[in-house]
C-alpha positions as CSV (number, residue, x, y, z in Angstrom):
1,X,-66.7,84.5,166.1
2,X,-64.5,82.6,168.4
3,X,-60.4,83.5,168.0
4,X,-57.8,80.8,169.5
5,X,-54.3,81.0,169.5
6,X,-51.7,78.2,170.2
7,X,-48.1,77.6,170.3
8,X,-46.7,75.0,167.9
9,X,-42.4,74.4,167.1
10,X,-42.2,78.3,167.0
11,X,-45.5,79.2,165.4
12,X,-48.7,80.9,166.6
13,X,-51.1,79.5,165.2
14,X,-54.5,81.8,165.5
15,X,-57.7,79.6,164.8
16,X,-60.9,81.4,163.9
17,X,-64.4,79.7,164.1
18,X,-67.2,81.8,162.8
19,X,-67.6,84.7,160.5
20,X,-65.1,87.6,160.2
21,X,-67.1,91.1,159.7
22,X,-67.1,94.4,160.8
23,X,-68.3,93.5,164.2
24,X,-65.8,90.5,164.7
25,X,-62.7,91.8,163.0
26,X,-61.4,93.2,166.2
27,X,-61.4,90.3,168.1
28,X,-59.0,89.3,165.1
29,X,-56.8,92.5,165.2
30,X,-56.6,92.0,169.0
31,X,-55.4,88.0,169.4
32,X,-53.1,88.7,166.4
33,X,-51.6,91.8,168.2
34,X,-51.1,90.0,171.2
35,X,-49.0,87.7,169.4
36,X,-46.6,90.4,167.5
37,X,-46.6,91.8,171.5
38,X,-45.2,88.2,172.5
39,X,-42.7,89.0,170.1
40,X,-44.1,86.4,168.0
41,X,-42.4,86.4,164.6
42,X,-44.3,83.4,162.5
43,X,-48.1,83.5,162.5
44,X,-50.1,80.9,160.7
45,X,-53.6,81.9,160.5
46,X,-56.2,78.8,160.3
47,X,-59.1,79.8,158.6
48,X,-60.5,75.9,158.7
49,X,-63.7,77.2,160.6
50,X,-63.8,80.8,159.1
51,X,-67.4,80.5,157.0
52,X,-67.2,84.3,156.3
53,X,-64.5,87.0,155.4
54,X,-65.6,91.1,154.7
55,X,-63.0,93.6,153.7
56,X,-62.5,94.1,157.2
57,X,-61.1,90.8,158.0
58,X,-59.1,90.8,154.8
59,X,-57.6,94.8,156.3
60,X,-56.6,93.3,159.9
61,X,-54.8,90.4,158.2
62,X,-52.8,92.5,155.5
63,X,-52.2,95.0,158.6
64,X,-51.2,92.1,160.8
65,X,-49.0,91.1,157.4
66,X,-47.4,94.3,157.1
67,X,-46.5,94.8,160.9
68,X,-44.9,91.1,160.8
69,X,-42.6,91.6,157.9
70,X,-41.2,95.1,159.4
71,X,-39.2,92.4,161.8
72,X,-38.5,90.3,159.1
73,X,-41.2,87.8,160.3
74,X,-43.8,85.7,158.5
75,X,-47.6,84.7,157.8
76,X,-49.5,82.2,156.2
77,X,-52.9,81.0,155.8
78,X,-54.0,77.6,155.5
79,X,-57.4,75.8,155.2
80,X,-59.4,78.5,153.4
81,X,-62.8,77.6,152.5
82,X,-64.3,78.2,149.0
83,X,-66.3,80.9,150.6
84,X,-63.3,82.7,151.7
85,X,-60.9,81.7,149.4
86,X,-63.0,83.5,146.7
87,X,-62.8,86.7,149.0
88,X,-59.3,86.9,148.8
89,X,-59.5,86.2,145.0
90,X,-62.0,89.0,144.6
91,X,-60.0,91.5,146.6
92,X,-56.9,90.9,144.5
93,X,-54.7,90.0,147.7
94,X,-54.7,86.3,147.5
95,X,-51.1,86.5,146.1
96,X,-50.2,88.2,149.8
97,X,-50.6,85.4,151.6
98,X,-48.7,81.8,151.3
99,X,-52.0,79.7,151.3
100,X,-51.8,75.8,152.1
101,X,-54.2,73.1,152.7
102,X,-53.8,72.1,155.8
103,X,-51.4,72.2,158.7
104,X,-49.1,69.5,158.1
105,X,-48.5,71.1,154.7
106,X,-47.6,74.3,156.3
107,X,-45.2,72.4,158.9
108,X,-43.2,70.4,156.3
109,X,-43.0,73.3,154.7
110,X,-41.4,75.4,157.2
111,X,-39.3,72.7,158.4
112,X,-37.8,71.9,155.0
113,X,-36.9,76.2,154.6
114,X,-35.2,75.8,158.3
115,X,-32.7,73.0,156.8
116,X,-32.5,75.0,153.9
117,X,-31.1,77.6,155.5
118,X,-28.3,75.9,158.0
């Protein structure tokens, strides 16, 4: 599993290509920890590429969740396959997460809550 992370109008955006399991979750908990370390206060997680997801992805992500809104910051997911999508159903923790389509969904979302709130 490959992990990227990029800075876009305030957000991290982590990108994951490849399954998330036992053996790969770490390199998850890790690029997501380096982020909160950045002092990184919106995360939006990009699970376009993700093909797999085991308990242990879903336990980094609702730690990761937890940590964020302890400093009043926020995470999303977008892109979600099926595959993974149905994890998050299974598990019961779907309703966590804010969930979009795609990137620009997330944006104009985020954009239209900043005017809402000057």
């Amino acid at each position: 599993m490959d992990v990227t992370v990029r800075e876009q109008d305030g957000t991290a955006i982590v990108s994951v290509d490849g399954r998330i399991d036992a053996e790969s979750a770490g390199r998850l908990d890790t690029a997501l920890s380096e982020v909160l370390a950045r002092g990184g206060r919106r995360v939006l997680v990009n699970l376009e590429k993700a093909v797999y997801m085991s308990s242990s992805g879903l336990r980094v992500l609702i730690g990761k969740l937890r940590d964020l809104r302890q400093t009043n910051g926020e995470m999303a997911l977008c892109s979600l396959s099926p595959e993974v999508q149905r994890v998050f159903l299974l598990a019961g923790v779907h309703e966590l997460f804010p969930v979009y389509v795609g990137l620009d969904e997330v944006f104009a979302e985020f954009e239209q809550k900043e005017k809402e709130s000057q």
